[in-house]
N, C-alpha and C positions, 0 to 999 in steps of 0.2 A: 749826720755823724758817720765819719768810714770808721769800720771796726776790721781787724785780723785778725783772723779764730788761725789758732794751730795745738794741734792734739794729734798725737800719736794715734788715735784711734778715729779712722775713717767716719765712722758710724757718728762718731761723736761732735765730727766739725759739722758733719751734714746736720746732725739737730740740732747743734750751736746755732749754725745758720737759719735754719727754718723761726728756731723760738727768738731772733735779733731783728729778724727780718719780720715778725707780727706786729713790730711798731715800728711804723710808720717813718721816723727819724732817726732808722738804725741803714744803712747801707753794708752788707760783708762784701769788703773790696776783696779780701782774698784768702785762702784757706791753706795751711801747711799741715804737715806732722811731722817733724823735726826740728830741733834748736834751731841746727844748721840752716834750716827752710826760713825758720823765724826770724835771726839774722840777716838774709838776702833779701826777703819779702819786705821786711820794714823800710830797708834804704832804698829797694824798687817803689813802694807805694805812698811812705809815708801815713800810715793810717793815726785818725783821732788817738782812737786807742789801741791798744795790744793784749789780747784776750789769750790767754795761754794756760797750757797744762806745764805741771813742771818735773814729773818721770817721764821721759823720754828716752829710748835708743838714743846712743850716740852722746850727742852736746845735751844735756837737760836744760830744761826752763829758767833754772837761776842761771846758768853757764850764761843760756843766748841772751837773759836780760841785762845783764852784768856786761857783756859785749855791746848791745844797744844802747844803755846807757852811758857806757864810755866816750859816744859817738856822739848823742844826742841826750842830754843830761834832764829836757824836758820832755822825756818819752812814757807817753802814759802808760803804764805795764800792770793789767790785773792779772793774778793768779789763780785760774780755775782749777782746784784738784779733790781727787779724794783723799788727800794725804792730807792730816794736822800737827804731821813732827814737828817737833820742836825745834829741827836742825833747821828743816825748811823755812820755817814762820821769822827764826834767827835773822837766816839770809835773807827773807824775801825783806824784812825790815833795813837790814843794815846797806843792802845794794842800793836801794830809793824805791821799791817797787809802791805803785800805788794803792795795791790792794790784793787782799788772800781772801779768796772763799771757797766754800765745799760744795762740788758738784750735786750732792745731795739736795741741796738747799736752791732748786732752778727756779724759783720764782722770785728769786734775789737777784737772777742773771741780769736783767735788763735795770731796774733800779740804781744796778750796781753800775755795770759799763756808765750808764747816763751817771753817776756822782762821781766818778773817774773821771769822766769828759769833762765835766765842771769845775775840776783841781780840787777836787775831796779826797779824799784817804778811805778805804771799805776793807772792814774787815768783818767778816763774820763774828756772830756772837760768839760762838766758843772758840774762834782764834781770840778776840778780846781776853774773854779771863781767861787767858793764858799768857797772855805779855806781860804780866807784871814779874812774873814767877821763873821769865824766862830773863839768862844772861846776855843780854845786847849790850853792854858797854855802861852807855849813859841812860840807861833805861828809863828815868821820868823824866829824861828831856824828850824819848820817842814815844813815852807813854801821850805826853802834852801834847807834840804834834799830830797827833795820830788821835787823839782824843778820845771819844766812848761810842759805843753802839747802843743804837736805841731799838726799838721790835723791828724796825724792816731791816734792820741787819747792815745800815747805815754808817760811816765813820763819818763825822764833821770837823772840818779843824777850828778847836780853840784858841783864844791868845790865851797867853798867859797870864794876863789879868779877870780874865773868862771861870778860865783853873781856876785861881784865887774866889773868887768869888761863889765858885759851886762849894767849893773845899769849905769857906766859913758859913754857907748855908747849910752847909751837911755836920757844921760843927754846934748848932743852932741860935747864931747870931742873929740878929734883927739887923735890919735898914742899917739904923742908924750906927748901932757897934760894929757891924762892916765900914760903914764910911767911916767912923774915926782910926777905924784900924787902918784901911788904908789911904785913909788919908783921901778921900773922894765925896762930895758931896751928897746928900741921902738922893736928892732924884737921880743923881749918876745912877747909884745903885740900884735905883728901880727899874733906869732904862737899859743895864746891865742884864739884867733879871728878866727881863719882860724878853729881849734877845734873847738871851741862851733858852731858856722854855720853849721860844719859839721855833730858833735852831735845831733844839732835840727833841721836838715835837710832845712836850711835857705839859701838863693841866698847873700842876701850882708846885710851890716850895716843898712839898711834903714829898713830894712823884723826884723834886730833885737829889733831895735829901737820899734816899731810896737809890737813885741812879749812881749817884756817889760812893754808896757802900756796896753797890755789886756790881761795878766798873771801873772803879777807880782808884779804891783803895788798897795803897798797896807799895 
């Protein structure tokens, strides 16, 4: 996997680099500190993913993502910062970015890049509960897309029948009054069930239920 670290702070790519480069299946093709940088380096290298801070001098991080992705609409762009504004989390949602997380939180670094690389969505847990609360437009359409976090600080994308389904287990339906509700046969719904746990790395219906009312509702 090539990854681009760009950070305004020298110190900062170099340890980007060092902790990406401890596993084994991270390559850093190339290192900036400016949007501007961010922008030229991408359409020079091409990399998997795009690991970026978003205060920067000059162009910031949503400017140059928001550039890149005009160019390249499949550009996988995570957002490393210390910053959890609300302006930012807004934009980084509404432009396509793939994911927000806080520098604080660097043992989510590599996790995260690798579920980016794999077309998942990452957000940090407390960018999570904070999406619901925040004005993006069509909010439980990005809420769905974008889905929930689980302890390693994971997004997964749901379908929408996925939603549905955690929604009437967190309303405490059984099997089978999910399946008449939606009209799906009760083993659907088991094998529905048995996926999504497994997805969000959950033990039973009770761990969902729970996931439901502190990520989702809202």
């Amino acid at each position: 996997m090539r990854v681009l670290v760009v950070d305004d702070d020298r110190l900062v790519s170099v340890s980007l680099k060092t902790i990406l480069e401890s596993d084994k299946e991270i390559e850093v093709v190339g290192m900036g500190n400016s949007g501007q940088q961010a922008v030229e380096l991408y359409a020079e290298l091409k990399p998997d993913v795009l690991l970026m801070d978003i205060r920067m001098d000059g162009m910031s991080g949503i400017d140059a993502a928001e550039m890149i992705l005009a160019k390249d609409k499949d550009a996988k762009i995570l957002f490393l910062t210390t910053f959890s504004d609300n302006e930012y989390i807004v934009r980084a949602l509404q432009i396509g970015a793939k994911g927000y997380i806080l520098k604080q939180n660097f043992e989510s670094i590599i996790p995260s890049v690798k579920a980016v690389y794999m077309g998942q969505r990452v957000f940090g847990d407390d960018i999570v509960e904070k999406i619901p609360t925040l004005n993006i437009g069509n909010n439980k359409s990005i809420v769905s897309r974008i889905a929930v976090g689980n302890p390693d600080q994971s997004i997964f994308e749901l379908s929408e029948r996925e939603i549905e389904i955690i929604t009437e287990v967190a309303n405490g339906l059984s099997n089978r009054e999910i399946s008449e509700k939606l009209y799906l046969s009760e083993g659907t719904v088991r094998n529905y069930i048995s996926i999504i746990l497994d997805k969000l790395g959950l033990r039973d219906r009770t761990q969902l239920a729970i996931f439901y009312y502190k990520y989702m509702q809202g």
